[in-house]
LOZALUM-263982 format. One line per field, with one value per residue: residue in three letters; x, y, z of N, C-alpha, C in turn. Coordinates in Angstrom, 3 decimals, padded with zeros to 6 digits, m for minus. Layout:
<kolkols>
resn	[ALA  ...]
n.u	[X  ...]
n.v	[Y  ...]
n.w	[Z  ...]
ca.u	[X  ...]
ca.v	[Y  ...]
ca.w	[Z  ...]
c.u	[X  ...]
c.v	[Y  ...]
c.w	[Z  ...]
</kolkols>
This chain:
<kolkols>
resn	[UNK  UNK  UNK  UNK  UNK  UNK  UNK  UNK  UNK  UNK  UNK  UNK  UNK  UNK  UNK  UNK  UNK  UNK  UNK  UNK  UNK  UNK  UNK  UNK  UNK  UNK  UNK  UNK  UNK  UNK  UNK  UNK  UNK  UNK  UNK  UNK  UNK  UNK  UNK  UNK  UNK  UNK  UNK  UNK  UNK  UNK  UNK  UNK  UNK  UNK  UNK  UNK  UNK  UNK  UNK  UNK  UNK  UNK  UNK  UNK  UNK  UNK  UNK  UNK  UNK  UNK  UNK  UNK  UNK  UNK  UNK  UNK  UNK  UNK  UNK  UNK  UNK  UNK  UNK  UNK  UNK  UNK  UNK  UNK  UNK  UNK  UNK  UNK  UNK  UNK  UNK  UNK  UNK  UNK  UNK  UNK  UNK  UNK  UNK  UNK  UNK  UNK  UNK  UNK  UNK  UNK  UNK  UNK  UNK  UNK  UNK  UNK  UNK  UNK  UNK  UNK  UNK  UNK  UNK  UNK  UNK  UNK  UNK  UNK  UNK  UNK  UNK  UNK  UNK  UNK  UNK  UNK  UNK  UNK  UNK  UNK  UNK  UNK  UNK  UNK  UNK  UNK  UNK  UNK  UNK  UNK  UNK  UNK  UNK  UNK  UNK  UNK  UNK  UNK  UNK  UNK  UNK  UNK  UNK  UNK  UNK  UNK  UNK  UNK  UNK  UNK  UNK  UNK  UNK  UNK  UNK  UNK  UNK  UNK  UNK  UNK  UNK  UNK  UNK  UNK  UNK  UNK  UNK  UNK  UNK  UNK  UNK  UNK  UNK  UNK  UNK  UNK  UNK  UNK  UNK  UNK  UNK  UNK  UNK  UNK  UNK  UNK  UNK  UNK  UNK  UNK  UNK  UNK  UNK  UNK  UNK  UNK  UNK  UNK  UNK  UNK  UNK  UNK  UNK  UNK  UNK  UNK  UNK  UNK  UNK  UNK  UNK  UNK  UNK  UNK  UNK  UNK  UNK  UNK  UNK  UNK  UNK  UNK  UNK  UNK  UNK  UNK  UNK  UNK  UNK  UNK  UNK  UNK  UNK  UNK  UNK  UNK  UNK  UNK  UNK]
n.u	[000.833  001.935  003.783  002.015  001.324  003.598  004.161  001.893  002.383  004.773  003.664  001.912  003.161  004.952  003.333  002.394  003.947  004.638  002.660  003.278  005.557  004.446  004.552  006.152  006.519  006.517  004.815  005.084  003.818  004.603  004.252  003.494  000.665  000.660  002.433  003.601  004.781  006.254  008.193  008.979  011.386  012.918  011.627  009.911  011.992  013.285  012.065  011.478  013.807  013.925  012.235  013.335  015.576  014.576  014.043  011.904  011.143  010.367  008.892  007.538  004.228  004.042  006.195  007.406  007.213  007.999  005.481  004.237  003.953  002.621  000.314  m001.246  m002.959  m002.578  m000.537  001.401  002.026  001.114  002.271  001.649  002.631  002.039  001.092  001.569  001.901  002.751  003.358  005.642  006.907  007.706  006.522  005.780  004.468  004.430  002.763  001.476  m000.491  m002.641  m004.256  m006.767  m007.320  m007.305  m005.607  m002.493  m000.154  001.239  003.716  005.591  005.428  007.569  009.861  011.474  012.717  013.669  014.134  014.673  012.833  013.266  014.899  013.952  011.999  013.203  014.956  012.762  010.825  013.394  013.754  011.201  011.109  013.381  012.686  010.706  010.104  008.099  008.080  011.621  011.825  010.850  010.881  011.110  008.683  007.994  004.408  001.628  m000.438  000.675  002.770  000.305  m000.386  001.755  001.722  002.770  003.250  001.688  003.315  006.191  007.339  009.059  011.260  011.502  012.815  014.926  016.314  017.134  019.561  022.721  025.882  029.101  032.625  034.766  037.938  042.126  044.642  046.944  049.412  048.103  048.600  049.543  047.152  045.359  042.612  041.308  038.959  039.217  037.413  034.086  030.516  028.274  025.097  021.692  019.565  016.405  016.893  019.676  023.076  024.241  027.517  029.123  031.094  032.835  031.513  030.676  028.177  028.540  028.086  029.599  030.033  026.787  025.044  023.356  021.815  021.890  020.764  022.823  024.688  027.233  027.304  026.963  025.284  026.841  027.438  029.791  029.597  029.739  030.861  030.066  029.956  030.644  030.242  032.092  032.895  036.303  037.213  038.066  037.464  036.029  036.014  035.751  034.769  034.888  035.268  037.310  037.588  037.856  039.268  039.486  039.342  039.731  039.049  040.423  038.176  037.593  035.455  032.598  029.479]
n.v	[m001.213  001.309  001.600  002.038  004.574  006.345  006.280  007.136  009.835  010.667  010.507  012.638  014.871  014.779  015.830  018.063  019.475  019.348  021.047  023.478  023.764  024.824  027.489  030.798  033.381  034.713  036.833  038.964  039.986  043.587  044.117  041.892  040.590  040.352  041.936  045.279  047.558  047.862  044.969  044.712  043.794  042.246  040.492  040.538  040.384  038.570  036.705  036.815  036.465  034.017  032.319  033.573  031.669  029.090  029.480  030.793  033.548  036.832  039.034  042.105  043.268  046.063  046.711  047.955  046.000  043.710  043.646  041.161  040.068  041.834  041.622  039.451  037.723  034.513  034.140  033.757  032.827  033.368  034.597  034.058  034.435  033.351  034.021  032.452  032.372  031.529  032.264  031.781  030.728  031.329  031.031  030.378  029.569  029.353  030.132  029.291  030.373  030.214  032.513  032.856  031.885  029.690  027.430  026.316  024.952  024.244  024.827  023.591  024.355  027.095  027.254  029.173  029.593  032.107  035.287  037.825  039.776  040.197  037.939  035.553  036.164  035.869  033.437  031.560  031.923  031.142  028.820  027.330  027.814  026.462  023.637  023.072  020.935  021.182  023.621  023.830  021.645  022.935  023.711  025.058  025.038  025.307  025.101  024.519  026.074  027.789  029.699  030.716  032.359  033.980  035.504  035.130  032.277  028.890  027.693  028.644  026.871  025.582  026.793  028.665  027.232  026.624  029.120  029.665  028.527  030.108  030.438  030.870  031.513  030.934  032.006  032.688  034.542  035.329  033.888  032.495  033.373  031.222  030.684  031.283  030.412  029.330  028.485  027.182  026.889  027.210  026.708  029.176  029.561  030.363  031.369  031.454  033.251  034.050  032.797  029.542  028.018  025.855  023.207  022.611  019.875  018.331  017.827  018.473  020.675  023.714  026.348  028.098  031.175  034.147  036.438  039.807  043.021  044.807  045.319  044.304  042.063  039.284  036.254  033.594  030.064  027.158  023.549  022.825  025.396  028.214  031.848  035.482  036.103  038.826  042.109  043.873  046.158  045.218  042.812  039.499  038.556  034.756  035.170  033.917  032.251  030.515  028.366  030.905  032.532  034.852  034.357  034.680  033.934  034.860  034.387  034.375  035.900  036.716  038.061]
n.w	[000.000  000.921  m001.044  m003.470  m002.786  m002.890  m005.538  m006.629  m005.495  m006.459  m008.782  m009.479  m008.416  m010.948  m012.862  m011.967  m012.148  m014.842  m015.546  m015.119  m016.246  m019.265  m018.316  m018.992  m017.556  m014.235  m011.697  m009.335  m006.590  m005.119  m002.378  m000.241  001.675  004.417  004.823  006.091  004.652  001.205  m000.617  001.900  004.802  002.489  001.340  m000.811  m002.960  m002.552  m003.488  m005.560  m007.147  m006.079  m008.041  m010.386  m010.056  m010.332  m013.393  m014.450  m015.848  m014.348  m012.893  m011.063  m010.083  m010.061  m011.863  m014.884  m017.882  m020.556  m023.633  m023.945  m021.978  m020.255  m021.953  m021.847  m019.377  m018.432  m019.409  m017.260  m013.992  m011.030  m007.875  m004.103  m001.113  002.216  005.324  008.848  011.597  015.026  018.237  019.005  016.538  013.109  010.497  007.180  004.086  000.645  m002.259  m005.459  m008.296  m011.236  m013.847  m013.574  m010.571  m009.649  m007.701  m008.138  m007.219  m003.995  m001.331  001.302  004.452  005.368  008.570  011.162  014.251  015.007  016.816  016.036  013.472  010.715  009.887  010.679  009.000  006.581  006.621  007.078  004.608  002.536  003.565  002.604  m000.175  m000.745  m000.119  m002.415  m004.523  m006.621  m008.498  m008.582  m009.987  m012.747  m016.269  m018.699  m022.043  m024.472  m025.674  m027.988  m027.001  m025.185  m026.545  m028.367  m026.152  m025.904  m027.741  m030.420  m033.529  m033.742  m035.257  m034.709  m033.041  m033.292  m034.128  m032.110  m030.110  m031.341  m031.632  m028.973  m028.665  m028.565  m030.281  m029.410  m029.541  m027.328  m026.202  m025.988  m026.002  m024.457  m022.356  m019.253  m015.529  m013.251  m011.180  m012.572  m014.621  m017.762  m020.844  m023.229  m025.496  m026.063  m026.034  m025.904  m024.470  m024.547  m022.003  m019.903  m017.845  m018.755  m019.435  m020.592  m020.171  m022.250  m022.626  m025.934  m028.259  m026.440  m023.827  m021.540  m018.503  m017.666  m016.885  m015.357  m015.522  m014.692  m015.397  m013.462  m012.075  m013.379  m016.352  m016.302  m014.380  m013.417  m011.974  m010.783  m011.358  m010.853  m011.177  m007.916  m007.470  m006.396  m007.226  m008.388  m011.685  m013.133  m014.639  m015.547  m016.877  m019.677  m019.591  m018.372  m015.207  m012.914  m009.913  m006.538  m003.105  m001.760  001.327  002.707  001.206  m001.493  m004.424  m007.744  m011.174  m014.691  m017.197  m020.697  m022.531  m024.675  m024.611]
ca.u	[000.000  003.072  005.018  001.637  000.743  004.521  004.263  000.476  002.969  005.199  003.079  001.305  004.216  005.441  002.321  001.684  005.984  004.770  001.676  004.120  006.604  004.299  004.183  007.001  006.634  005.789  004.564  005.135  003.655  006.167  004.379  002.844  m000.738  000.693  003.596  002.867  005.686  006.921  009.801  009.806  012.369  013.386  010.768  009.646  012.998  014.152  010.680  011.338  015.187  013.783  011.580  014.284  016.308  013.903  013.899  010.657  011.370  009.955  008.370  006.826  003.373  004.360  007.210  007.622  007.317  007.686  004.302  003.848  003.773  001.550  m000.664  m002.190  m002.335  m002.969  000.806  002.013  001.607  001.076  002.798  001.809  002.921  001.357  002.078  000.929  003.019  002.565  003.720  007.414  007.734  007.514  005.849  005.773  004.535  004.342  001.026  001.128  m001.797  m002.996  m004.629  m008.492  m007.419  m006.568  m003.605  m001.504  000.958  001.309  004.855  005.427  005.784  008.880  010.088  012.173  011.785  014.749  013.629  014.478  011.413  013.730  016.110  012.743  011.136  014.066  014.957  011.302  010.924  014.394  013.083  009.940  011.315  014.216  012.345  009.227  010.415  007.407  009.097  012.464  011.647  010.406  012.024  010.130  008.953  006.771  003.221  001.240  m001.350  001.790  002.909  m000.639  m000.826  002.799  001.439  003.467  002.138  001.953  003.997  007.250  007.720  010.573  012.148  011.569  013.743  016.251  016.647  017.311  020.958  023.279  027.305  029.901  033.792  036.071  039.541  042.771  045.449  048.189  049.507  047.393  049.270  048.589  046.383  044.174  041.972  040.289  038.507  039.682  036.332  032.737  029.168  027.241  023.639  020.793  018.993  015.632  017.833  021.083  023.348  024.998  028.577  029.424  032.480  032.009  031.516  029.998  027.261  029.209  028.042  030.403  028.841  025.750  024.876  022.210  021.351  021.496  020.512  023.961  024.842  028.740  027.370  026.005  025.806  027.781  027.990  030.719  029.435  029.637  031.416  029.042  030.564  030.085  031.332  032.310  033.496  036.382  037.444  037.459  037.513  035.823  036.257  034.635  035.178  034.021  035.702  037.633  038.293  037.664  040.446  038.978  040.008  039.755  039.745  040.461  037.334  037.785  033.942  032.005  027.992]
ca.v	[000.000  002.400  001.423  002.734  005.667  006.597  005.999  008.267  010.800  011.096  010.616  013.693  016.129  015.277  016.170  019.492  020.105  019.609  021.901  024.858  024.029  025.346  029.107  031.003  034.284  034.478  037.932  038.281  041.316  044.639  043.580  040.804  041.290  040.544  043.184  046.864  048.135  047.047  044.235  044.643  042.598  042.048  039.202  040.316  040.696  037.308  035.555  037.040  035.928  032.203  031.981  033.538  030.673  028.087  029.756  031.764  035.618  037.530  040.686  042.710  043.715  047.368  047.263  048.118  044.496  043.434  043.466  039.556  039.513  042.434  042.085  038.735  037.136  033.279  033.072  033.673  032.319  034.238  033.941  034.915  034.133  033.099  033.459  031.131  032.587  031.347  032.947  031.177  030.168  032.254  030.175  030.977  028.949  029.763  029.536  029.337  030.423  030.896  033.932  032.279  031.901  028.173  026.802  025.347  024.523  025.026  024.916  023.146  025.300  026.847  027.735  029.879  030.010  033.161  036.069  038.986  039.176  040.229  036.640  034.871  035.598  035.218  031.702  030.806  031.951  030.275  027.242  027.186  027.466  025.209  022.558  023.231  020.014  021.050  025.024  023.588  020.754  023.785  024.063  026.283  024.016  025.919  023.996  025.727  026.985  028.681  030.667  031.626  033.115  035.185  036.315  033.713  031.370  028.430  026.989  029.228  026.253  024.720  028.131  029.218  026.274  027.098  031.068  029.694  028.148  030.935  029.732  032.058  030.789  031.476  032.118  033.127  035.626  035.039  032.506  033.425  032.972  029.448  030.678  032.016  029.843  029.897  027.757  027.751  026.783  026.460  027.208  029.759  028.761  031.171  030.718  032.657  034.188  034.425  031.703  028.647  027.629  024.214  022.898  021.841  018.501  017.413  018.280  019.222  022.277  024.351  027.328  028.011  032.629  034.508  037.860  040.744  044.231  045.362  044.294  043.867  041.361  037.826  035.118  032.370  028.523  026.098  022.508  023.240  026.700  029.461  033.084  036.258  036.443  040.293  042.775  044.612  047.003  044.536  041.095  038.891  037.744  034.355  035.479  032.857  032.628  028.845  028.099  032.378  033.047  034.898  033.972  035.302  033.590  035.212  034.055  035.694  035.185  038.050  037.971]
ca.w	[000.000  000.635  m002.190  m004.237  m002.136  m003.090  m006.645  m007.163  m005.191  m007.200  m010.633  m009.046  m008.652  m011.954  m013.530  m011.913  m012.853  m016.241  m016.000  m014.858  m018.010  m019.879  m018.124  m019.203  m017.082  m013.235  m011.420  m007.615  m005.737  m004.729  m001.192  000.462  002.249  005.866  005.463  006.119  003.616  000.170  000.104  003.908  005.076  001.303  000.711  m002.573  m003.947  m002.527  m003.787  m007.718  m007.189  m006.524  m009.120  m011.946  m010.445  m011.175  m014.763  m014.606  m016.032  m013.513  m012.669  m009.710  m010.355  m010.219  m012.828  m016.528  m018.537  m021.823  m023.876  m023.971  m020.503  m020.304  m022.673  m021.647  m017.900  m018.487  m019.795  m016.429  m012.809  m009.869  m006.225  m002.915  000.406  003.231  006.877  009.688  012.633  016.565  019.331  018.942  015.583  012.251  009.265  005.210  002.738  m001.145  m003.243  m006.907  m008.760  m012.345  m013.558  m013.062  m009.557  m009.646  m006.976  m009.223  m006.525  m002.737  m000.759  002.820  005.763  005.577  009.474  011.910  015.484  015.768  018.158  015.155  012.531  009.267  010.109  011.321  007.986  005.234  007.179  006.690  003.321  002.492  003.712  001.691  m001.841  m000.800  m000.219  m003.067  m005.109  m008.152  m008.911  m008.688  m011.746  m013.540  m017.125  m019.745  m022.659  m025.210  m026.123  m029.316  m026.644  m024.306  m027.889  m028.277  m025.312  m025.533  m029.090  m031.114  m033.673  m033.304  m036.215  m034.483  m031.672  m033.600  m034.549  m030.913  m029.588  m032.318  m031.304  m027.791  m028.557  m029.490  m030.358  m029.116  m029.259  m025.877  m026.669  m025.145  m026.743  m024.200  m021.087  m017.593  m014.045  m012.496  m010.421  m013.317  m015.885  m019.354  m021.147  m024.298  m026.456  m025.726  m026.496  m024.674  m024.869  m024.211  m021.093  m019.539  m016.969  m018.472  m020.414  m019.682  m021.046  m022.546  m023.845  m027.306  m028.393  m025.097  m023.127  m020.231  m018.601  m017.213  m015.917  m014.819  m015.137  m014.332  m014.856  m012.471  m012.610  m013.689  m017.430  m015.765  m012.889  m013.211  m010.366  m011.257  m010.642  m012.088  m010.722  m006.466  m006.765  m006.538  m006.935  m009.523  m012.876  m013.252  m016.019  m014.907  m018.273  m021.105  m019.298  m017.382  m014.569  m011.891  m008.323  m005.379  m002.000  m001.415  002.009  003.007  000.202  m002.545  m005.902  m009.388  m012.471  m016.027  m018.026  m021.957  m023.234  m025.855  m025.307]
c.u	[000.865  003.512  003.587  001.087  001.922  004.472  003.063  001.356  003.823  004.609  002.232  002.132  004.629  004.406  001.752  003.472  005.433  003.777  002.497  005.447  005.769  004.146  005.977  007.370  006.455  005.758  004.356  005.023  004.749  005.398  002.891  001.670  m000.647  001.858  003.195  003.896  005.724  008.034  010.238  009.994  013.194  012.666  010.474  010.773  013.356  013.044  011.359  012.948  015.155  013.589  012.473  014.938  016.167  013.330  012.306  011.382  009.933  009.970  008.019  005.614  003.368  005.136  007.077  008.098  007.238  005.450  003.731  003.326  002.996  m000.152  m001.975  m002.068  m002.435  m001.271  001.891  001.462  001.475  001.322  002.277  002.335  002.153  001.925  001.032  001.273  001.742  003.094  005.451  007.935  006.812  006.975  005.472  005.292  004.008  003.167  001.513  000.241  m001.594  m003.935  m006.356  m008.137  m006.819  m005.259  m003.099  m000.243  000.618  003.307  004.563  005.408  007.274  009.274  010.947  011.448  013.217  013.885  013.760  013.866  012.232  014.580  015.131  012.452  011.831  014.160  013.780  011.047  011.857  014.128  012.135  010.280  012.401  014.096  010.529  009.739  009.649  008.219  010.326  012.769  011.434  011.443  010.860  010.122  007.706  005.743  002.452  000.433  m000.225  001.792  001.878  m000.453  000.493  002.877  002.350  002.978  002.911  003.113  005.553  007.695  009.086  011.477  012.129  012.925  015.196  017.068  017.763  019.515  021.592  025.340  028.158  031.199  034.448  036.860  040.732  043.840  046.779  048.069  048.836  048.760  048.566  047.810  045.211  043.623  041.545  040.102  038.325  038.409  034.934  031.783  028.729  026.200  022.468  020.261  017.918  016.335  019.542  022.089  023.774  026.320  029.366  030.535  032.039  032.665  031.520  028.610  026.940  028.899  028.763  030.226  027.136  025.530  023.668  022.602  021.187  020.957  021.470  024.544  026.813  028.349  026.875  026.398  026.257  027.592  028.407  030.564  029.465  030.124  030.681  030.406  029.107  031.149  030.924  033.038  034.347  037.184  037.040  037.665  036.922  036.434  035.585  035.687  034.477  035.200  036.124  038.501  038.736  038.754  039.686  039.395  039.136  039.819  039.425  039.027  037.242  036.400  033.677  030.715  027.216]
c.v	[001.260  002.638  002.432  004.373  006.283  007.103  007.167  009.474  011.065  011.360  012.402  015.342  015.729  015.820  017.587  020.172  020.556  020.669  023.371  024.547  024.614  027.076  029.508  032.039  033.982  036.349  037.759  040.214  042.271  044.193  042.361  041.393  041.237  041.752  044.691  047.598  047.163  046.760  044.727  043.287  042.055  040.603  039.157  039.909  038.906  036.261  035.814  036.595  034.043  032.227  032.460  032.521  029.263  028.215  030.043  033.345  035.738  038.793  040.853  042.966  045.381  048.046  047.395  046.704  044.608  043.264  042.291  039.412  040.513  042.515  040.766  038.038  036.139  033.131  032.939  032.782  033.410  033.849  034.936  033.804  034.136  033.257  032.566  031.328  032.210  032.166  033.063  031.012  031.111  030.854  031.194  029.726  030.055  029.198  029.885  029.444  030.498  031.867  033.498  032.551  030.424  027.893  025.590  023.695  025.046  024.399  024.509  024.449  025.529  027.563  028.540  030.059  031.559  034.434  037.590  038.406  039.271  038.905  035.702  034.897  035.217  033.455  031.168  030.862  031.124  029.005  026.270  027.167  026.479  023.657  022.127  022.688  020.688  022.835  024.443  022.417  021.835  023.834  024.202  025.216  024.666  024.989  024.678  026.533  028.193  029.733  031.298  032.723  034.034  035.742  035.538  032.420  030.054  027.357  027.371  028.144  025.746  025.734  028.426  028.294  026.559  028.509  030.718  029.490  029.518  030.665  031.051  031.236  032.005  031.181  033.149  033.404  035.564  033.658  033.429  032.968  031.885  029.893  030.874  029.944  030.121  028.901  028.168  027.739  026.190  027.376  027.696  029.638  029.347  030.524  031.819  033.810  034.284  033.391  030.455  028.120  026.410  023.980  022.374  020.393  017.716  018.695  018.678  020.601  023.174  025.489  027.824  030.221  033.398  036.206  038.544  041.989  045.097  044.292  044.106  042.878  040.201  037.158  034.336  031.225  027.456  024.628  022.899  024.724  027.751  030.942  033.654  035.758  038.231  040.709  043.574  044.654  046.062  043.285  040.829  037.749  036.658  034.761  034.431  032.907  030.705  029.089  029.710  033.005  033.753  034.669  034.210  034.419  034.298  034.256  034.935  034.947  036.654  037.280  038.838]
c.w	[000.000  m000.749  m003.756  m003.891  m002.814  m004.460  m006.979  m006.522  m006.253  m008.775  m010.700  m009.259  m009.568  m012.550  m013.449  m012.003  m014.145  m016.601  m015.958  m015.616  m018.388  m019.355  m018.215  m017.653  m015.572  m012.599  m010.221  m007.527  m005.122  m002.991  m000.987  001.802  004.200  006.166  005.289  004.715  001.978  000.291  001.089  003.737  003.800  000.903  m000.744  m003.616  m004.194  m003.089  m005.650  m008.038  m007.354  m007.598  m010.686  m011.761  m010.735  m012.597  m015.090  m015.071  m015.462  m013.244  m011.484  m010.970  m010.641  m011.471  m014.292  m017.110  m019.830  m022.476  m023.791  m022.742  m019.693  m020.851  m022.659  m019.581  m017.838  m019.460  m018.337  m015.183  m012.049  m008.675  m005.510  m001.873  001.151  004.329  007.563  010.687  014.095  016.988  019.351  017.458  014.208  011.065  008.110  004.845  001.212  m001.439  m004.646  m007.589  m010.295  m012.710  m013.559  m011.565  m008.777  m008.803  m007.771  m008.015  m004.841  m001.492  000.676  003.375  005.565  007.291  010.057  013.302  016.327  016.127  016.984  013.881  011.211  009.379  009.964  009.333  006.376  005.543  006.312  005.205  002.628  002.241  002.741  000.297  m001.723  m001.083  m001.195  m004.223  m006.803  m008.756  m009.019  m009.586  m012.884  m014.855  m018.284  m020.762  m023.374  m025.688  m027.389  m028.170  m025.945  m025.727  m028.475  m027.225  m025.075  m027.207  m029.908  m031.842  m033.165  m033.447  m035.405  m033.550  m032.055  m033.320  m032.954  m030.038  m030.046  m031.598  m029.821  m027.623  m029.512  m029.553  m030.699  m028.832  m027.865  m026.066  m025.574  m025.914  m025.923  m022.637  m019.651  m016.336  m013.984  m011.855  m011.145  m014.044  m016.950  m020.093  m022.564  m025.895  m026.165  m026.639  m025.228  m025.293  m024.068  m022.841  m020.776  m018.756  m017.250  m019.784  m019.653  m021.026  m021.173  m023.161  m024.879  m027.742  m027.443  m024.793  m021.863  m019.532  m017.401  m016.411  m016.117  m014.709  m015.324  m014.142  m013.475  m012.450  m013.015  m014.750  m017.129  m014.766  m012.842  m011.977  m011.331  m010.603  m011.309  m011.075  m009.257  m006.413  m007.538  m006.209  m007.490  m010.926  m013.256  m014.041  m015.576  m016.508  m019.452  m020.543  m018.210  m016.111  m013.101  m010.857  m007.287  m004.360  m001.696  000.085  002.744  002.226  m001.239  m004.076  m006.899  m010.736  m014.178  m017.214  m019.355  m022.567  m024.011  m025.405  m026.261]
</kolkols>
């Protein structure tokens, strides 16, 4: 009886994974209905930060958007937050909606029982997309109705797939210090939030970058090592911290 209770579980969360492939966009409130301010505590920011990193492009409700993602609301999702708080312990979960109203999705409890409310409610928040298994399958996957609905026919699905890969060579002009690197030839390869860079003739992927609000600043992650990758005059470079040592490496890329 486990072994099928298990099995309808999981057939379940893949099924509502695959219903949220098809939404490209997601739109998360500048504030949440239990906080008196906007992004008090920095919730909003850190809610539209998940969701770009489960490859949703994301907006505030307040901000200046592309027309696609204006001009209809059934191509996006919609998040709010919830609280739940006791006396001792701070509680979040995440709701997922579609634009009928529909919960697509709903997120455990995420907790904190610390004594300051901005620690109390990132923790908790934290918590809650950490462990929200169906957003974190998420991977954009156009359907003909999705391309209706971001003004797109429907014939474009191939071509849309196509657009996505874009082939950029990485090269190196002289010898670095040992301490440096460079990777002397890959593919960078479009991504919603950013690219990702492959060596060529595998399927190896090497880094992992993500847009920021500064076209010099992406986050970075090369298999476990999370930094930035940063522009300083005409070169890039990844920065991450090994062992509280910060280190640099020479990355020569063109996007």
């Amino acid at each position: 009886m486990k072994k099928f209770l298990v099995l309808f579980l999981l057939v379940t969360a893949v099924g509502f994974a695959q219903n949220l492939n098809g939404y490209k966009y997601a739109m998360v409130p500048s504030k949440f209905l239990f906080l008196k301010e906007e992004n008090m505590f920095n919730l909003n920011l850190l809610t539209k930060m998940y969701l770009q990193k489960y490859g949703f492009e994301t907006y505030y409700n307040t901000e200046t958007a592309p027309d696609e993602f204006v001009n209809s609301n059934c191509n996006k999702i919609f998040i709010d937050v919830l609280e739940n708080n006791n006396m001792f312990t701070t509680k979040l979960k995440v709701v997922v909606k579609d634009c009928k109203g529909n919960v697509l999705a709903t997120s455990e409890e995420g907790t904190s029982r610390d004594k300051e409310y901005r620690v109390a409610y990132n923790e908790a928040l934290r918590m809650a997309f950490d462990d929200f298994g169906i957003l974190k399958m998420h991977k954009f996957q156009p359907t003909e109705k999705s391309l209706e609905l971001i003004g797109e026919p429907a014939q474009s699905l191939e071509n849309t797939k196509k657009k996505d890969v874009l082939e950029k060579e990485l090269y190196s002009k002289k010898e670095l210090a040992s301490d440096q690197m460079v990777f002397k030839k890959f593919n960078v390869v479009a991504t919603e939030n950013g690219y990702n860079l492959i060596t060529v003739g595998s399927d190896y992927k090497i880094f992992q970058i993500f847009k920021t609000t500064s076209n010099g600043v992406f986050i970075a992650n090369r298999d476990t090592v999370f930094g930035v990758l940063i522009k300083k005059t005409d070169n890039w470079f990844f920065e991450y911290y090994e062992e509280n040592v910060l280190k640099s490496e020479l990355i020569k890329v063109t996007f």
